[in-house]
N, C-alpha and C positions, 0 to 999 in steps of 0.2 A: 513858772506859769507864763504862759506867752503872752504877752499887749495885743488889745484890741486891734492896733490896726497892722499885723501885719497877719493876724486871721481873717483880717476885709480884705488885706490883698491875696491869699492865698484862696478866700472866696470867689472872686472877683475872676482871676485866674482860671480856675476850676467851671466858673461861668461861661467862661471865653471860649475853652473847651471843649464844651460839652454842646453850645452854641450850633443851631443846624449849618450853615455854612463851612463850618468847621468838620464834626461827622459826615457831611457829604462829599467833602475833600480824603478825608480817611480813606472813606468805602469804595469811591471810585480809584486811589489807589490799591487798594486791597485786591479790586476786582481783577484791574491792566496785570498785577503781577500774576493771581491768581489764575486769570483766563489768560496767558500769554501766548503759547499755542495757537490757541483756537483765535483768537484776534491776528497774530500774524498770519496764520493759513488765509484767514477770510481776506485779509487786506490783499496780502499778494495777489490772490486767483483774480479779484478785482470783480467776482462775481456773485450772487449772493439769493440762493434757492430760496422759493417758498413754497414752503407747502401746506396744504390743507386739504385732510380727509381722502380724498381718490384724486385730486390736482395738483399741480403744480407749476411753477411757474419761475424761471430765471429772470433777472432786473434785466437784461440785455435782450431779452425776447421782451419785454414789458411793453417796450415804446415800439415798434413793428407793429403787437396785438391792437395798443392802443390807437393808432394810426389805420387800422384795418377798420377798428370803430367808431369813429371820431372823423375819417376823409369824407363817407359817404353820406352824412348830416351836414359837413362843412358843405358840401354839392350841393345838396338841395338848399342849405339856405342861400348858393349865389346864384342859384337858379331862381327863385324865389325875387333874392333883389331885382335880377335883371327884370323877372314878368312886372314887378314893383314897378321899375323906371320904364320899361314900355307901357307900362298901364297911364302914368303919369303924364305921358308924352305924348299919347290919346289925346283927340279934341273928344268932350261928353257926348257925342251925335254915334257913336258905336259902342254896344254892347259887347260883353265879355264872349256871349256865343256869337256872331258879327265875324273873329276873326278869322281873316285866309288862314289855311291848313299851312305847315311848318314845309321850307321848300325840300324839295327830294334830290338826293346827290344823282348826278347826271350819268355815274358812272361808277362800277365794281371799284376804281381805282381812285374816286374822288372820295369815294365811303371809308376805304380805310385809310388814305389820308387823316382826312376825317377823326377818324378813331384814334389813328394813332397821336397826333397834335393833342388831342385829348387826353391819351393817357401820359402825355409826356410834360404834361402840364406839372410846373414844378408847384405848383398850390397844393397838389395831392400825390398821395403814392399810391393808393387807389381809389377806384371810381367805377360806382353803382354799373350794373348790367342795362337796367331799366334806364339808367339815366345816358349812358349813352346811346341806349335806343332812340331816347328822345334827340337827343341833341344831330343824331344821323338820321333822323325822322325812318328809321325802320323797327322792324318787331324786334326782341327779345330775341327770340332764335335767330333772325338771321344776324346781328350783330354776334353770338355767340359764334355761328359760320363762317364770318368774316374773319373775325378774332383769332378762331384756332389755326388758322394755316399761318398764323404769323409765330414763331417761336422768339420772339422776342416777348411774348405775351403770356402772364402766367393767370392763371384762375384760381381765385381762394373763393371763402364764405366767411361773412362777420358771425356774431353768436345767435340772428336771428332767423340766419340761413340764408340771406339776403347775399346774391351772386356776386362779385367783386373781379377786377382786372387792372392787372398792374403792369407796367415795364418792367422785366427783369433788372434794367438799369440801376431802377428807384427801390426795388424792393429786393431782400433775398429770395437767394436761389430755390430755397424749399418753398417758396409763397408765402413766407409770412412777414 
């Protein structure tokens, strides 16, 4: 018949065991040998799909999409500051509507300066349609005008449909 205590240690053992940090060392070995294949395949490629329903989408196009979403909210809100520190910088004796009109580039060739210094801007890889309309103080169409005889200039849209223009520099070649 066995002594009490070397059934507490066989217990005790058997505890240790069974113990979740211990099963979870098991399993995750279980899995690496189990799944080894398909872990090496995924490691090497270094790439890593996802999909969902009619989308998809690779981790390496993620930060591009992301960046396409995420530049032209970064815009407006330094647009935003700037109106902030010129409003600041106001004595109170002028009103918001008060302000001179935004000055106008003197020249076909000051405008796409202009634009271009804009898009070249390392803050962003792209940059709203609208917003550099404003910053060229011209419309929408004609910044798009100016824009396109430059091939250095691509054209995307964010998810809201909202016009977008990047440097081929700063962005891939497909526009995204």
């Amino acid at each position: 018949m066995p002594d009490s205590q070397s059934t507490n240690g066989w217990l005790l053992l058997l505890e240790g065991v069974i113990d979740w940090p211990f099963l979870l060392f098991v399993i995750i070995i279980f899995c690496s040998l189990f799944f080894r294949q398909q872990l090496g395949g995924l490691l090497s490629r270094g790439d890593i799909a996802i999909d969902w329903g009619t989308g998809s989408i690779r981790l390496r196009e993620l930060s591009e999409k992301f960046d396409q979403e995420v530049d032209p909210v970064r815009e407006e809100l330094d647009a935003l500051k700037q109106a902030v520190t010129a409003l600041e910088s106001q004595t109170g004796s002028r009103s918001l509507g008060d302000e001179s009109p935004a000055p106008t580039a003197s020249s076909a060739d000051e405008t796409e300066r202009r634009l271009t210094e804009a898009l070249a801007s390392p803050k962003f890889k792209w940059r709203s349609i609208p917003r550099l309309a404003q910053m060229a103080a011209l419309s929408e169409p004609a910044v798009r005008d100016v824009l396109g005889t430059n091939p250095e200039v691509v054209f995307s849209a964010d998810k809201s449909g909202n016009q977008l223009a990047g440097l081929r520099g700063h962005v891939r070649p497909d526009g995204r």
